[in-house]
C-alpha positions as CSV (number, residue, x, y, z in Angstrom):
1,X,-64.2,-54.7,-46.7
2,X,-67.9,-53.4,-47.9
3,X,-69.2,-53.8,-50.9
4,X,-69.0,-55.1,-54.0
5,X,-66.0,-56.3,-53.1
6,X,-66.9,-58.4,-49.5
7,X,-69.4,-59.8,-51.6
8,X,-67.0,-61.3,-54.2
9,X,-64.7,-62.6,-51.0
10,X,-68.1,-64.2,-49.7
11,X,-68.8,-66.3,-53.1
12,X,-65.0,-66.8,-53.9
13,X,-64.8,-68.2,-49.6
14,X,-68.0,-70.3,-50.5
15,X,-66.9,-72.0,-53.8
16,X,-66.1,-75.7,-52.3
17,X,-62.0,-76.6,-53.8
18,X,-62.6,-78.9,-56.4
19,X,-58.8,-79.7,-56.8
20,X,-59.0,-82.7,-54.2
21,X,-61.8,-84.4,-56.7
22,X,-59.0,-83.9,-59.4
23,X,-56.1,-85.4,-57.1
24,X,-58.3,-88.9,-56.4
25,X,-59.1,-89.3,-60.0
26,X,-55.9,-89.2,-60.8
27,X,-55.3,-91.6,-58.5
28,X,-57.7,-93.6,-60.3
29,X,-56.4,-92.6,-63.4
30,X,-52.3,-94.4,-62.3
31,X,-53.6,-97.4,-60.8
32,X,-55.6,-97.9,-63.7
33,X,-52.9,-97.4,-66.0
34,X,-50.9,-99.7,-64.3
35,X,-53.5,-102.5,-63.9
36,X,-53.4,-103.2,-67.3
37,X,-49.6,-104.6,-67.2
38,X,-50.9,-107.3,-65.1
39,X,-52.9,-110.3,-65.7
40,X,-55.2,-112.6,-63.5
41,X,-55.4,-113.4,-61.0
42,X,-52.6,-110.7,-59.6
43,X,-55.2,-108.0,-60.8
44,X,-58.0,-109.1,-58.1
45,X,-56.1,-107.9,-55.5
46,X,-54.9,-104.5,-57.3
47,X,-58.6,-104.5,-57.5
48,X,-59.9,-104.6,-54.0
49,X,-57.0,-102.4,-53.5
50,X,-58.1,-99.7,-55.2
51,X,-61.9,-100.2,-53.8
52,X,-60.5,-99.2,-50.8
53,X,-58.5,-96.3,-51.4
54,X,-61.2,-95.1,-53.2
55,X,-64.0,-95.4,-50.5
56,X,-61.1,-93.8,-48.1
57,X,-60.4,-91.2,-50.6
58,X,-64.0,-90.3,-51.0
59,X,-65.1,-90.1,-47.9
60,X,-62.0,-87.1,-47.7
61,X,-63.0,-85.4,-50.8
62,X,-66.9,-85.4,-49.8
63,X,-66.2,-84.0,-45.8
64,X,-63.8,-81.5,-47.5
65,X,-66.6,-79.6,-49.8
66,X,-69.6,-80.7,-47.6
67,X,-68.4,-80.0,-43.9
68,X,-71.8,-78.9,-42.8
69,X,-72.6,-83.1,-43.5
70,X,-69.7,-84.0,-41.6
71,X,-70.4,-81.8,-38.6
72,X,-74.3,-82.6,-38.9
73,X,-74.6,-87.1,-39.5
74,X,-71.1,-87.6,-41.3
75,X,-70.9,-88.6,-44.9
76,X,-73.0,-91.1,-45.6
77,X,-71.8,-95.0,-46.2
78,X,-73.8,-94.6,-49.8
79,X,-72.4,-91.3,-50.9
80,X,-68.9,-93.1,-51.2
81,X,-69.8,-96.2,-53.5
82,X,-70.4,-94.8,-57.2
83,X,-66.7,-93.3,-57.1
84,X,-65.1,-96.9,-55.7
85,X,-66.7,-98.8,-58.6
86,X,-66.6,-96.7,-61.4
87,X,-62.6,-96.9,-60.5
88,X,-62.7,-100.8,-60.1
89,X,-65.1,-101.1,-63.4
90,X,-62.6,-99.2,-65.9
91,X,-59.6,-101.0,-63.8
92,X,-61.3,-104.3,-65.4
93,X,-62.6,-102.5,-68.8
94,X,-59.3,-101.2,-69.2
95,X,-57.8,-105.0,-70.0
96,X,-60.2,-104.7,-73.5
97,X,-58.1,-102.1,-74.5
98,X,-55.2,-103.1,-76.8
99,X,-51.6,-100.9,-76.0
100,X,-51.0,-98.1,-77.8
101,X,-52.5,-94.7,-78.0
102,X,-56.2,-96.0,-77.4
103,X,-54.9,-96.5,-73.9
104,X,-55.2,-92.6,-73.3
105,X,-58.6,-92.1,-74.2
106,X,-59.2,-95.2,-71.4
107,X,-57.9,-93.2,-69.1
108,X,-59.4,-90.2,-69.9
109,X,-62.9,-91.7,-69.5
110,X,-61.2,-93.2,-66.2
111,X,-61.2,-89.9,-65.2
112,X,-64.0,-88.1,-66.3
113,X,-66.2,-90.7,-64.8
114,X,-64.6,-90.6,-61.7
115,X,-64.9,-86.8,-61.3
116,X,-68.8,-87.4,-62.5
117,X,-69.0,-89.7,-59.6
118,X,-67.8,-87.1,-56.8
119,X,-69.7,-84.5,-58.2
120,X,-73.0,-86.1,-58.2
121,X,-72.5,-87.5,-54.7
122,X,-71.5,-83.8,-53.6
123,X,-74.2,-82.1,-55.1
124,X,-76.6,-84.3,-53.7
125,X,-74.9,-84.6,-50.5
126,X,-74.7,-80.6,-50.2
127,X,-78.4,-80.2,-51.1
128,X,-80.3,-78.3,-47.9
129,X,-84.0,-79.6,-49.7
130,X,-82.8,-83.4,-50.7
131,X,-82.6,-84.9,-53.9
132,X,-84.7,-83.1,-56.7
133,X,-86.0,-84.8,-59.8
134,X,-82.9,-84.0,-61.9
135,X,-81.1,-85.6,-59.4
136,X,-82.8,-88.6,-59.0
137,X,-82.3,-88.9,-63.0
138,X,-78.9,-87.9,-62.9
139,X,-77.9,-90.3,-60.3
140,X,-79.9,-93.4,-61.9
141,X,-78.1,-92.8,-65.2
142,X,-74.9,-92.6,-63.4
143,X,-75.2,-95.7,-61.5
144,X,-76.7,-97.7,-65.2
145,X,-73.8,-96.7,-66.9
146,X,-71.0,-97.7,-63.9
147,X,-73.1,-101.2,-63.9
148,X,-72.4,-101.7,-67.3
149,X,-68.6,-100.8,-66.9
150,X,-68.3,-103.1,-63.6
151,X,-70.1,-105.8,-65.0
152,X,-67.6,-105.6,-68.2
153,X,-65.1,-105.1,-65.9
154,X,-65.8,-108.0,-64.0
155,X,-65.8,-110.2,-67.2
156,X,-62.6,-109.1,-68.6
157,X,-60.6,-110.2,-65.2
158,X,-62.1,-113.6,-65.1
159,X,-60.5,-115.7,-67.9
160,X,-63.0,-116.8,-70.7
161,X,-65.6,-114.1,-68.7
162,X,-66.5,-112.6,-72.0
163,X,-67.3,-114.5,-75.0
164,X,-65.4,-114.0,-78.0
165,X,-65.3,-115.4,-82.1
166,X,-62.5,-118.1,-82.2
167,X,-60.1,-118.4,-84.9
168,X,-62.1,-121.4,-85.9
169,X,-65.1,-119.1,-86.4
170,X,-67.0,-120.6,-83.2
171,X,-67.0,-118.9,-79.7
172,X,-64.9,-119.1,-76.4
173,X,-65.6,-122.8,-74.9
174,X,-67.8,-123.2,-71.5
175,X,-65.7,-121.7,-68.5
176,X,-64.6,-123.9,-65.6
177,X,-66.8,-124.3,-62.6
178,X,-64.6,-122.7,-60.4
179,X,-64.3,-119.3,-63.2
180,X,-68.2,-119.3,-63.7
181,X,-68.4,-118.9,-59.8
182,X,-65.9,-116.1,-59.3
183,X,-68.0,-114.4,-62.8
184,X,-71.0,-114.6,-60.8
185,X,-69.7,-114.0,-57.0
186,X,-67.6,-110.9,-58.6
187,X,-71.0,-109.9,-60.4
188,X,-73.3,-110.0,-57.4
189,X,-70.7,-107.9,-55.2
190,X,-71.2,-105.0,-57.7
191,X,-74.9,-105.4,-57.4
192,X,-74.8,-105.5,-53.7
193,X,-72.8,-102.2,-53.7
194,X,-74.8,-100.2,-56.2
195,X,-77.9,-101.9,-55.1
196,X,-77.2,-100.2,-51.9
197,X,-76.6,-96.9,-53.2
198,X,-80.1,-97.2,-55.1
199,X,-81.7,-98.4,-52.0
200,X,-80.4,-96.2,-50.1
201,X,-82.5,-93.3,-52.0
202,X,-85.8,-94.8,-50.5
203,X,-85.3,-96.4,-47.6
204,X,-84.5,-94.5,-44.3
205,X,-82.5,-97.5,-41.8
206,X,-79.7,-99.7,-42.9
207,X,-81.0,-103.0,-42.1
208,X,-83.7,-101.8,-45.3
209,X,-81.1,-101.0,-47.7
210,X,-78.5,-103.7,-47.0
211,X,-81.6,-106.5,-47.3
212,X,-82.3,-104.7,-50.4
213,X,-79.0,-104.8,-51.7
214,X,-78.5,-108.8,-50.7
215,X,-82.1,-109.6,-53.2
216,X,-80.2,-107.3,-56.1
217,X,-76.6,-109.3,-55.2
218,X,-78.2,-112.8,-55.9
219,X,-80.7,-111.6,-58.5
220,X,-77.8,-110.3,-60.6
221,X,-75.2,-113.4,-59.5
222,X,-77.9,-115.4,-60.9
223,X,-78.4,-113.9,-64.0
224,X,-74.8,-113.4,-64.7
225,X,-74.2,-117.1,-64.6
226,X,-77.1,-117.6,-66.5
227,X,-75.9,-115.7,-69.4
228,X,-72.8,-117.0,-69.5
229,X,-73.8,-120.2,-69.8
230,X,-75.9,-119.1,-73.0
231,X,-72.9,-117.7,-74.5
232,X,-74.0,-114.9,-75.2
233,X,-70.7,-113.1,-77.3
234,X,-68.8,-110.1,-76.8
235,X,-70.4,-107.0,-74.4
236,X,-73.9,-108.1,-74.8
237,X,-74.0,-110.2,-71.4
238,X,-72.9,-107.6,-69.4
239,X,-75.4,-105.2,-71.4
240,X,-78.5,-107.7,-70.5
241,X,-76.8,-107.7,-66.9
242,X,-77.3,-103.9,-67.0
243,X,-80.8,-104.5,-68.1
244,X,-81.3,-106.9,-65.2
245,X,-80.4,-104.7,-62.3
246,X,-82.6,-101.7,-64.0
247,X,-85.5,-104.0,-64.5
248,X,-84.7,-105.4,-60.5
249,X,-84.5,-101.7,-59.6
250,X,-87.9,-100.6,-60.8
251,X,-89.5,-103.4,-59.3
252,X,-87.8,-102.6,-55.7
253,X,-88.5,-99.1,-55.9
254,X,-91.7,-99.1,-57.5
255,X,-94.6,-98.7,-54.9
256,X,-97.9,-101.1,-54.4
257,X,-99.7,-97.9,-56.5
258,X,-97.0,-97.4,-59.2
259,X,-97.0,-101.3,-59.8
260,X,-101.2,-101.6,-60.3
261,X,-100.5,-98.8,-62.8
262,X,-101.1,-100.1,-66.7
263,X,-98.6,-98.0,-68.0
264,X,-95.8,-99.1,-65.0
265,X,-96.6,-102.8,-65.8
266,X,-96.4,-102.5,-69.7
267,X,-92.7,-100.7,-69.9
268,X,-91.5,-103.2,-67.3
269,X,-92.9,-106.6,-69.5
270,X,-91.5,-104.1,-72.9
271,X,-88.1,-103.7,-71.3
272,X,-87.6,-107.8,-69.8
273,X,-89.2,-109.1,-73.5
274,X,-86.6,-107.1,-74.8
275,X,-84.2,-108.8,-73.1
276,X,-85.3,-112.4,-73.9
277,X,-86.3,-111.2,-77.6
278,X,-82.2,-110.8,-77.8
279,X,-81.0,-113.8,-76.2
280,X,-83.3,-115.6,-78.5
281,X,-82.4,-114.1,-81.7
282,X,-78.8,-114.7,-81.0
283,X,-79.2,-118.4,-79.7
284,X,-81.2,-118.6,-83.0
285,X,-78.4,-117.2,-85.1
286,X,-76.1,-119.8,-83.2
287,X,-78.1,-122.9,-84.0
C-alpha cells in the first residue's frame, strides 16, 4: 500500500486505544456507585481496595498507549497516583450526595475525572521533550482539584469529619480523639501521595521525592487537625486544606532565587493571609 492510503494506515496504527482508559473508569465509576450503600467504617477498606486496583489498573492502561516507556525505564511510580486518588476522593465525596437522580451526575464527574487523570499522565508520560509549560499547569490544576476532592472525601468517611448546622442551629460537636486522628492520618496519606507526584516533577532520585512527600504528609496532617478543631463548617476546611498543600507546594518547589523575588514572596503572604483572613471571619461570626 503507497500512498495516501499507507499514510492513513500509519496515523490510524499510531493513534494509542483509548478504550482501556474508558474500561478503568468505569471501574471507578461501579465501585463508586456501590460505595455509597455502605457506611463507616466498612467503606475504609472498599477504599484501600479500590486504591489498589486503581494503581494496578493504571500502570496497564499507561504501558498499553506508552510502550516505548515501558520498554525504555517502565512507567513511572508517580504517573500512577492522580488516577488512584481521584477514584478514592469521589468514593468518599460521593457519601455527600443524597440518593436519587443527583447520584448520576456523581458518577459522571467520577468518570470524567478519572479519564482526565489518565490522559494527563499519558500525555506527559508519552512526551519525547518532557513536560512543557502547559503541562506543568495542566497537571498542577489537576492535582489542586483531586486534593480538594480527597480531602472532602476523607471528611465525609470519618464520622463528624465535616462540620455541619445542627437542628439546634449550632454546629457538629468536637470529634473523638480517636476520629480526629484517623481525619488527620487519612489526610496526610493523601498529601504524601500527591506530594509525591508534585515532587516528583523536580526532583530526579526517590529518596528526594519520598522526603518531600513525608514534610507535605505531616504539614497537611497537621493542618487538618487544626481546622477541625476550629470548626470550621461545611467544605470550607477541606478548601483551606487545599490552600495548604498549594501554599506548601510553592514553597518546596520554589528555588533560593524564585523565593528572594518581591513578587514570589508577596503572592505567597496574599494567598496564606487569605487563608487566616477566613478562619477569622468565621470564628468571628461564631462568637
Amino acid at each position: 500500500m503507497t500512498g495516501a492510503g499507507a499514510r492513513t494506515s500509519r496515523t490510524i496504527a499510531a493513534m494509542p486505544d483509548r478504550t482501556s482508559r474508558l474500561d478503568l473508569a468505569l471501574l471507578a465509576v461501579t465501585i463508586v456507585g456501590l460505595s455509597r450503600l455502605t457506611e463507616p467504617p466498612t467503606v475504609w477498606p472498599l477504599a484501600v481496595l479500590l486504591l489498589i486496583a486503581m494503581v494496578f489498573g493504571t500502570l496497564q492502561v499507561l504501558a498499553a498507549e506508552v510502550p516505548a516507556a515501558e520498554a525504555d525505564e517502565g512507567v513511572p511510580i508517580e504517573s500512577l497516583i492522580l488516577p488512584a486518588v481521584a477514584a478514592v476522593g469521589c468514593l468518599g465525596a460521593i457519601r455527600l450526595v443524597p440518593f436519587g437522580l443527583w447520584l448520576a451526575p456523581a458518577l459522571l464527574l467520577t468518570g470524567v475525572l478519572v479519564v482526565r487523570a489518565l490522559a494527563i499522565e499519558a500525555r506527559i508520560l508519552g512526551s519525547p521533550e518532557g513536560l512543557s509549560v502547559g503541562d506543568r499547569t495542566s497537571l498542577l490544576v489537576t492535582i489542586l482539584l483531586i486534593a480538594f476532592l480527597a480531602f472532602t472525601g476523607i471528611a465525609a468517611m470519618v464520622p463528624g469529619g465535616l462540620v455541619q448546622p445542627t437542628r439546634e442551629g449550632g454546629l457538629t460537636p468536637e470529634m473523638p480523639r480517636n476520629s480526629l486522628i484517623v481525619l488527620a492520618v487519612g489526610d496526610a496519606v493523601i498529601a504524601f501521595l500527591l506530594g509525591y507526584r508534585a515532587a516528583a516533577l523536580r526532583v530526579a532520585s526517590l529518596r528526594a521525592a519520598l522526603l518531600a512527600a513525608l514534610t507535605y504528609a505531616v504539614a497537611i496532617g497537621v493542618a487538618a487537625a487544626a481546622l477541625r478543631a476550629l470548626a470550621l463548617p461545611r467544605l470550607l476546611g477541606p478548601a483551606l486544606l487545599t490552600l495548604a498543600f498549594y501554599l506548601w507546594d510553592a514553597v518546596q518547589g520554589a528555588t533560593p532565587t524564585r523565593r528572594r523575588d518581591a513578587n514570589w514572596i508577596w503572592q505567597t503572604l496574599l494567598l496564606a493571609g487569605l487563608g487566616v483572613l477566613v478562619v477569622a471571619w468565621n470564628l468571628l461570626l461564631r462568637g
